[in-house]
C-alpha positions in Angstrom: -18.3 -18.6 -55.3 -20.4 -15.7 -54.3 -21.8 -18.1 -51.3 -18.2 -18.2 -50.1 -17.8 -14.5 -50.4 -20.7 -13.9 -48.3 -19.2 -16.7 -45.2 -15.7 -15.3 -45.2 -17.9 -11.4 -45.1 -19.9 -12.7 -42.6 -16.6 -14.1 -40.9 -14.9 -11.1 -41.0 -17.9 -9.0 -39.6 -17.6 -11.3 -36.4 -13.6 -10.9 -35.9 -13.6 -7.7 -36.6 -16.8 -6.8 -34.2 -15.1 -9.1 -31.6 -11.7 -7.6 -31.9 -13.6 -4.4 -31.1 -15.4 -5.7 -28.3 -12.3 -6.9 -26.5 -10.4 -3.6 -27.0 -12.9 -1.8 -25.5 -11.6 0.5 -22.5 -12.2 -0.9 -19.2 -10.8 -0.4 -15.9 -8.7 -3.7 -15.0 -6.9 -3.3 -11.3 -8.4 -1.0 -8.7 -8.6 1.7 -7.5 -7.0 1.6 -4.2 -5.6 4.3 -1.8 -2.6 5.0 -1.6 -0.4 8.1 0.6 -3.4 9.0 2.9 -2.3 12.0 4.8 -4.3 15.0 6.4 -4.5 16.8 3.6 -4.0 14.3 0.8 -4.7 11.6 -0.6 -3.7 9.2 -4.0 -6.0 7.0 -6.2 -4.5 4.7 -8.1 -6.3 2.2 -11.1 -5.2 0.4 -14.4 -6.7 0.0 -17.6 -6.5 -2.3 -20.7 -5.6 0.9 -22.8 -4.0 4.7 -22.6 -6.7 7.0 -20.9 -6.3 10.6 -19.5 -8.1 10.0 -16.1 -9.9 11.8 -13.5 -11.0 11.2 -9.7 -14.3 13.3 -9.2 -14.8 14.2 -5.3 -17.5 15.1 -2.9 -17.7 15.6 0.8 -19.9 12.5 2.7 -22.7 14.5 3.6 -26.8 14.3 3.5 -26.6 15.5 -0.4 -26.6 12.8 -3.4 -23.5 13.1 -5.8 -25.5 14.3 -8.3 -27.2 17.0 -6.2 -24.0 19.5 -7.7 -21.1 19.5 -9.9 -18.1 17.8 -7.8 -14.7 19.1 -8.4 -12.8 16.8 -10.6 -8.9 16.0 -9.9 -6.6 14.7 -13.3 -2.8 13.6 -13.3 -0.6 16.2 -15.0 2.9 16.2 -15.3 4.1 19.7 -15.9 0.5 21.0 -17.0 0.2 18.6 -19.2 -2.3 15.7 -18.7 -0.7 12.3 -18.6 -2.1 9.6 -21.3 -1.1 6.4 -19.6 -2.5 3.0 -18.7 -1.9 3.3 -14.6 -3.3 6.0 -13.2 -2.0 8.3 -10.2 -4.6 10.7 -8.9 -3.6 12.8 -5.5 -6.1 14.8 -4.0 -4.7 17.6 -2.7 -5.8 20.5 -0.3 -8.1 18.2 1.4 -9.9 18.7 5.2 -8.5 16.9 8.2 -10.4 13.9 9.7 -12.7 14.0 6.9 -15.0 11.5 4.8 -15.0 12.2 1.6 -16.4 9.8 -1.5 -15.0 9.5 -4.7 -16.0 8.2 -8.5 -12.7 7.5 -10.8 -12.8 7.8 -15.1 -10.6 7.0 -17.8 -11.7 8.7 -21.3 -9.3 6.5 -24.0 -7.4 8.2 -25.8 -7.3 6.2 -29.5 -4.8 8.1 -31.1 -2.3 11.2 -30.3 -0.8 12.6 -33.1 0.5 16.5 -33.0 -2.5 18.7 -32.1 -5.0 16.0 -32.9 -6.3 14.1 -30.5 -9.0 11.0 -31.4 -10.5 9.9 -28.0 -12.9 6.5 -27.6 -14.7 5.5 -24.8 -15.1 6.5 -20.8 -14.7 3.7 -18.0 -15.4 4.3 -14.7 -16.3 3.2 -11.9 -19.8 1.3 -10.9 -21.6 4.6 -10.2 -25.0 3.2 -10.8 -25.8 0.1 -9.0 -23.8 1.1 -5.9 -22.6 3.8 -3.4 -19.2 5.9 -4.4 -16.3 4.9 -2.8 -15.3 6.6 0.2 -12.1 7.5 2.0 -11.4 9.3 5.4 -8.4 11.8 5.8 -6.0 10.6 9.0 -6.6 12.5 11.9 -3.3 13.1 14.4 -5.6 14.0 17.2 -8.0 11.2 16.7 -8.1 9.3 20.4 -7.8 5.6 19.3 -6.9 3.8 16.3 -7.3 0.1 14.5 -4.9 -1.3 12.4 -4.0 -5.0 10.9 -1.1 -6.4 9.8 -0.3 -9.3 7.5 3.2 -10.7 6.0 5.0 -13.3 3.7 1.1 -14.4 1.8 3.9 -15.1 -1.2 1.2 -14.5 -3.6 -1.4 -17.3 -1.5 -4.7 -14.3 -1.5 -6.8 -16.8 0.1 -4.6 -16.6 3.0 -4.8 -13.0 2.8 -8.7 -13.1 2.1 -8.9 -15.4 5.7 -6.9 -13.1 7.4 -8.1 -9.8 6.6 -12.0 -10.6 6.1 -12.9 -8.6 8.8 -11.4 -5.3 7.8 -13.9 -2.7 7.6 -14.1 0.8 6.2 -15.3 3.0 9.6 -13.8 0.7 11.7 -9.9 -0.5 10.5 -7.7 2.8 10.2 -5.2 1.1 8.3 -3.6 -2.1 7.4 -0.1 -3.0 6.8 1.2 -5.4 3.9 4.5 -5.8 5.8 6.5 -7.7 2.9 7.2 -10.5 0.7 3.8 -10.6 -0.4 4.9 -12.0 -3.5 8.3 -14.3 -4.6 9.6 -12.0 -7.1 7.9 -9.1 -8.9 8.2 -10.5 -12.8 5.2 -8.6 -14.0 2.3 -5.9 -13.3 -0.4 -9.0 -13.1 1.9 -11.1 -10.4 1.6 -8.6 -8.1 -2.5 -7.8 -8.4 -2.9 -11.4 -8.7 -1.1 -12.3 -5.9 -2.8 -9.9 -3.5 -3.6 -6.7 -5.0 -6.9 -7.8 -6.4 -7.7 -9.3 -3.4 -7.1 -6.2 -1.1 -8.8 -4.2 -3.3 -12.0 -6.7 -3.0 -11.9 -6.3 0.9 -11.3 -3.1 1.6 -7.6 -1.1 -0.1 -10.4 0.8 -1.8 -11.4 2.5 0.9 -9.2 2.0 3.8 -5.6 3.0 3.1 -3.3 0.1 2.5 0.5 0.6 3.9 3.0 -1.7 2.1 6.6 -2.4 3.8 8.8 -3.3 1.4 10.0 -7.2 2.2 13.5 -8.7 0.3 11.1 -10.6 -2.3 9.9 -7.5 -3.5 13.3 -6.8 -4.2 13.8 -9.2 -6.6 12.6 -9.4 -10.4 12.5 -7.4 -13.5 9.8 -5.5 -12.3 11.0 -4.7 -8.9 12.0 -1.3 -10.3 8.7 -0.5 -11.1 6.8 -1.8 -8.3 7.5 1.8 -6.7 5.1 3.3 -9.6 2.0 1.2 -7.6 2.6 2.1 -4.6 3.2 6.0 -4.6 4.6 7.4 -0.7 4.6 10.9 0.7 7.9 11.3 0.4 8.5 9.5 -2.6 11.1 7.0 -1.0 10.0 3.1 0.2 10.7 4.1 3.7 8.6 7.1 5.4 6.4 8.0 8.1 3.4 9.4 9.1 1.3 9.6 12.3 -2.3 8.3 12.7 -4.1 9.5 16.1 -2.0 8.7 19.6 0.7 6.3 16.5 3.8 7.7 15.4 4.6 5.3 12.3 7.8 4.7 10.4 7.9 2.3 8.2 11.5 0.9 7.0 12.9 -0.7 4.2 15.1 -3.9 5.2 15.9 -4.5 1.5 17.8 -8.0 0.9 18.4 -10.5 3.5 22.0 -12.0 2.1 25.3 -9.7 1.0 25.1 -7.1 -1.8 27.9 -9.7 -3.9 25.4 -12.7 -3.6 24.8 -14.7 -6.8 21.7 -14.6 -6.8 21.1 -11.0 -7.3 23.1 -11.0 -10.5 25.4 -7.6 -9.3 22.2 -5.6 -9.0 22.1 -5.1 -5.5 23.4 -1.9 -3.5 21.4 -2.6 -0.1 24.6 -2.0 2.1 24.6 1.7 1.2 20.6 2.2 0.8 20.3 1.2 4.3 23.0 3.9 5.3 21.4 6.6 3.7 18.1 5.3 5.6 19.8 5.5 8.7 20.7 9.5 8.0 17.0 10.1 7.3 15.7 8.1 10.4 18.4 10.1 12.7 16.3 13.0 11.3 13.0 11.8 11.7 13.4 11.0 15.3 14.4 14.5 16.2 11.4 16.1 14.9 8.5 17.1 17.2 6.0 15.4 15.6 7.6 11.8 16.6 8.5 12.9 19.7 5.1 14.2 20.8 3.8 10.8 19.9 2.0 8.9 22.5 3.1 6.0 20.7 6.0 5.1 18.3 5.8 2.3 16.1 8.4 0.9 13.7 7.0 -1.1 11.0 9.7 -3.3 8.8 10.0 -6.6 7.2 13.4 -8.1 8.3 13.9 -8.3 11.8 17.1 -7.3 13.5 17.6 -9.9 16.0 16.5 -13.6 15.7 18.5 -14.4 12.5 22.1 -13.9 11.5 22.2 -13.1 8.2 23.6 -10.2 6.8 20.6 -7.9 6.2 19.1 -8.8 9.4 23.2 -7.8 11.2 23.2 -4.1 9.2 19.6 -3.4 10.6 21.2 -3.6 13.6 24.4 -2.1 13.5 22.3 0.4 11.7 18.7 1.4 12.9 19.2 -0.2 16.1 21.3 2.7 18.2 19.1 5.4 16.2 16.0 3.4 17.6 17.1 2.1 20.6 18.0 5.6 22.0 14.7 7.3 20.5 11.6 6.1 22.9 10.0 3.4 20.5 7.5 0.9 22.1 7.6 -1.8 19.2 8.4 -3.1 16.5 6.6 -4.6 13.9 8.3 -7.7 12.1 7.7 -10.6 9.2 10.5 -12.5 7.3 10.7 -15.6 9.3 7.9 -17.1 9.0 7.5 -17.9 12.3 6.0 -15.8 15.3 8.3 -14.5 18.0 7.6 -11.8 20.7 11.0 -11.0 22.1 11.4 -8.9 25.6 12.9 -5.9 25.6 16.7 -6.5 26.7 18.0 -3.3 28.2 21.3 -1.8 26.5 20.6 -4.1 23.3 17.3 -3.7 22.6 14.9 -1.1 24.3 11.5 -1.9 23.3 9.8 -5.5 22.5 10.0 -6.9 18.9 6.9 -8.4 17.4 7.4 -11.6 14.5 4.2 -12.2 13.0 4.1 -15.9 11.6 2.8 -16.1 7.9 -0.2 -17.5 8.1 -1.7 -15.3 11.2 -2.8 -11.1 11.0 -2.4 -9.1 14.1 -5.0 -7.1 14.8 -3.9 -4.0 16.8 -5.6 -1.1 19.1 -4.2 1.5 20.5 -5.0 5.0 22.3 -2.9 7.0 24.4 -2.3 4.5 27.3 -2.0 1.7 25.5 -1.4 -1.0 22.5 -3.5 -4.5 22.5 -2.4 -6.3 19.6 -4.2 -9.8 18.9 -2.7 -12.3 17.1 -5.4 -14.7 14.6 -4.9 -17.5 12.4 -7.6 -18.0 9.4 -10.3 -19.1 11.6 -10.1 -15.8 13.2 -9.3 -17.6 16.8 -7.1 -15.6 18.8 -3.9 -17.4 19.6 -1.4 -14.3 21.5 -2.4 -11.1 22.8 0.1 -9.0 24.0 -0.6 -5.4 26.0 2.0 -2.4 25.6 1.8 0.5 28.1 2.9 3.9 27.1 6.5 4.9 28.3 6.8 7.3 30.8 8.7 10.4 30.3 
């Protein structure tokens, strides 16, 4: 009998040091950039359990991060520090056109009970076997730009592996997820599995990652939450922003078929989203900023001509005579899977529309004269390139 005691002791030992093994605070997704701008910037990380979290920063110069305390940036909401699981750190008050590196932490936070707060464990990131991440600041006077764009992966992050493998940090500005990058977004771990984790391998930790919102995205029980992931300046899914000679907007096509469509279960209200996106883009174009632009590129997942379904016919009743009469040089399009370059055609559409197939990036240059764009397969062999000059004006 006292044998026995001692196995199922000696049992219990191992479960319970186990148990504490695997609850153990770690960092699980991440951390990838999100909302570059001038002056700011947003980290963003998970972990297996609630953490408060900081981002420590220091400027990329000669010194070593340990040379001096670095100023440390937390998430509050209202003063308060938030005790979550995904993390949302902006850097604010930053320089223009500026390297900076960065180390992320999450302290657990075991128990919060009134005033008393039990904390565990710090995770961060790998500050010991290699560099800090780093990040630059966009720059609206920089002379030329690099950016990629990929679409409709639907979860395959091989594909998106092959296509982006040469994205580097110091030489890619940005690169555009534009849409359906998943089927539906069921869960938190679809999404990071699907391409997230992927991106973040490659480069979304140091070279800012701009997502377009495509109709799958649209779809799911976590499609309301997606947002939380992928925080924007302006806190809406369609914004803008200008890196160097670019002018960016980036749309939100939402869902391809009508609002009363079975298969979105009387959860759809697309028809009037895209409406009040057409009031903010007659504003956007009327600003100084855009029209200053060398260059003005509109970045969006459904296209507005090549298919006749409903979505694809209220883009164009909609955007098109806001964009058509505003001095835009191209368009940037996924959705169909197939790759199409369609010619301007004067009075209808003003300024060439680019498909990109599924399975091909485009890889894109551009200064104040002009825009190459190459398009690659997985191979990396160049199968299009297409040349935009500037409009004159």
């Amino acid at each position: 009998m006292k044998k026995l005691n001692y196995i199922f002791l000696f049992v219990l030992l191992i479960f319970l040091s186990t148990s504490l093994v695997a609850q153990e605070i770690r960092i699980t997704h991440g951390p990838y950039l999100q909302a570059v701008g001038e002056r700011k910037a947003t980290i963003i990380w998970t972990t297996n359990a609630d953490a408060v979290s900081w981002v420590e920063l220091a400027s990329s110069d000669s010194k070593s991060f340990y040379a001096e305390e670095r100023p440390r940036f937390y998430e509050t909401s209202n003063g308060n520090r938030v005790i979550t699981k995904v993390h949302k750190i902006c850097l604010a008050n930053l320089n223009k056109a500026t390297e900076y590196q960065y180390r992320i932490f999450s302290k657990e936070v075991i128990k919060n009970e009134g005033g008393q707060v039990l904390y565990g464990k710090v995770a961060s990131s790998n500050v010991y076997s290699r560099k800090p991440f780093r990040f630059n600041t966009l720059d609206t006077g920089k002379s030329e730009i690099s950016f990629s764009v990929v679409n409709d992966i639907h979860e395959k992050s091989d594909s998106l592996k092959a296509l982006l493998k040469d994205v580097k940090f110091g030489e890619t500005d940005l690169v555009f997820l534009n849409g359906d990058l998943v089927s539906s977004m069921l869960d938190e771990k679809q999404f990071f599995v699907g391409f997230m984790d992927a991106s973040v391998e490659l480069f979304a930790s140091e070279v800012p990652l701009v997502f377009a919102r495509g109709n799958h995205e649209t779809r799911g029980s976590f499609s309301s939450k997606f947002p939380e992931y992928f925080p924007t300046s302006g806190g809406n899914l369609y914004y803008s922003f200008r890196q160097g000679p670019v002018y960016f907007i980036v749309l939100d096509g939402g869902e391809d078929k009508p609002d009363s469509d079975v298969e979105y279960s009387g959860l759809a209200q697309f028809d009037a989203y895209r409406s009040e996106q057409k009031t903010w883009l007659e504003n956007i174009v009327s600003t100084e900023e855009f029209k200053s632009a060398p260059f003005r590129v509109v970045v969006i997942h459904i296209p507005p001509f090549e298919i006749d379904w409903h979505g694809s016919l209220d883009i164009r009743k909609k955007f098109m005579p806001v964009l058509n009469e505003s001095g835009i040089n191209l368009m940037l399009c996924g959705h169909t899977h197939r790759y199409k370059f369609i010619e301007p055609r004067p009075g209808e559409l003003n300024f060439p529309i680019l498909i990109n197939a599924s399975n091909t990036s485009l890889e894109i240059k551009a200064n104040d004269q002009t825009i190459t764009i190459l398009r690659k397969n997985t191979k990396g062999i160049v199968l299009n390139e297409h040349v935009i000059s500037g409009l004159k004006r």
